[in-house]
Structure formats: structure tokens, C-alpha cells
N, C-alpha and C positions, 0 to 999 in steps of 0.2 A: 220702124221703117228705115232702111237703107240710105246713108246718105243723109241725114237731117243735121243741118247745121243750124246754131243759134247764130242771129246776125244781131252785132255789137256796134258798136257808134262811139268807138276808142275804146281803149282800156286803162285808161288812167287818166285823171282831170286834164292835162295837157293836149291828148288826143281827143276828150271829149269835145274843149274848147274850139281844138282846130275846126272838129266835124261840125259843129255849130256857128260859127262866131259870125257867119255871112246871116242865116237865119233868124241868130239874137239881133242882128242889126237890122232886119226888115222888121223886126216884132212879133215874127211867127212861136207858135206855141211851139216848144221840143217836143209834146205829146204827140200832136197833130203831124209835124213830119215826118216824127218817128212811126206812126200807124201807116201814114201815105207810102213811105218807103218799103214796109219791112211789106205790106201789100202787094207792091210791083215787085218785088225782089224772090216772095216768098214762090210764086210759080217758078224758078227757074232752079230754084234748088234742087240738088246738091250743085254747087259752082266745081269745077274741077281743080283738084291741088298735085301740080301746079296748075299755073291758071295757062292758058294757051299765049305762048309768045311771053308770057311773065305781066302779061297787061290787064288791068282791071276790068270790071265790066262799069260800063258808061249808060245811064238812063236818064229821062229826064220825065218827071212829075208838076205835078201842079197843085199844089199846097195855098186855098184860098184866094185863086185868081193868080198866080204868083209861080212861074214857073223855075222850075229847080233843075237842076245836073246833079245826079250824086255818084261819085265813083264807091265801087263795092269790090272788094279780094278777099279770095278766099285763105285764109292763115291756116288753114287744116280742115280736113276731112270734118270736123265737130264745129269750126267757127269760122264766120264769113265778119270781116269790118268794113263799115260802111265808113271811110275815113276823110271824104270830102263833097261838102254839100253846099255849090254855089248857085250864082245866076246862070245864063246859058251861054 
């Protein structure tokens, strides 16, 4: 398929932290986020590289009663990072 990018959640324990550290601190599972997320995210793929105006794309979820913001970019044609995931 045309366009299928893997969406990532950092790429290196540093970025992983960032993308987390709001969520470790509510006490939500990584698991659970990361399914809710890559969920909303996965219909709108391929994101476009570059991204329009250079700006992320902004959604917001609801992980166990618990509503989220997560910014997602696209780093290439093959990989989307989901690199910041707070409250609203």
C-alpha cells in the first residue's frame, strides 16, 4: 500500500520519556495509549512530508476516562512520531 507509515513514540529513551512522562504520571498503561493513539492516527495516514506549514497534526483521545492531546509528524514518507502526549 502506498504511503504506509509506522508510527513511533520517540526514538530513543529520551524521546520516548518526553512522549510519556505526562501519562507515566496519571498511571496510564503505555500499552493502552499507545493502541488509543496509533487507532485515531492510523485512518489519516500517510500524513504528508512535509507536513503543511511545518506543523504537527494535534488530536485529542480519551485513554480510561482521561482525555489526552497527542502531537504526531511526520519524519518521512515511512515514519510518523507521535512525540508529545499531554492533558488538554
Amino acid at each position: 500500500m502506498r504511503g504506509s507509515q509506522e508510527i513511533v513514540f520517540g526514538q530513543n529513551p529520551n524521546q520516548e520519556y518526553h512522549a510519556f512522562r505526562y501519562t507515566d504520571a496519571l498511571g496510564l498503561s503505555r500499552n493502552e495509549v499507545i493502541e488509543v493513539i496509533r487507532g485515531d492516527l492510523q485512518p489519516l495516514l500517510p500524513l504528508p512530508v512535509p507536513a503543511p506549514r511545518n506543523a504537527p497534526v494535534k488530536r485529542r483521545v480519551i485513554v480510561r476516562d482521561v482525555e489526552l492531546v497527542y502531537r504526531a509528524f511526520a519524519v518521512s514518507e515511512e515514519l510518523v512520531n507521535v512525540g508529545s502526549i499531554a492533558g488538554p
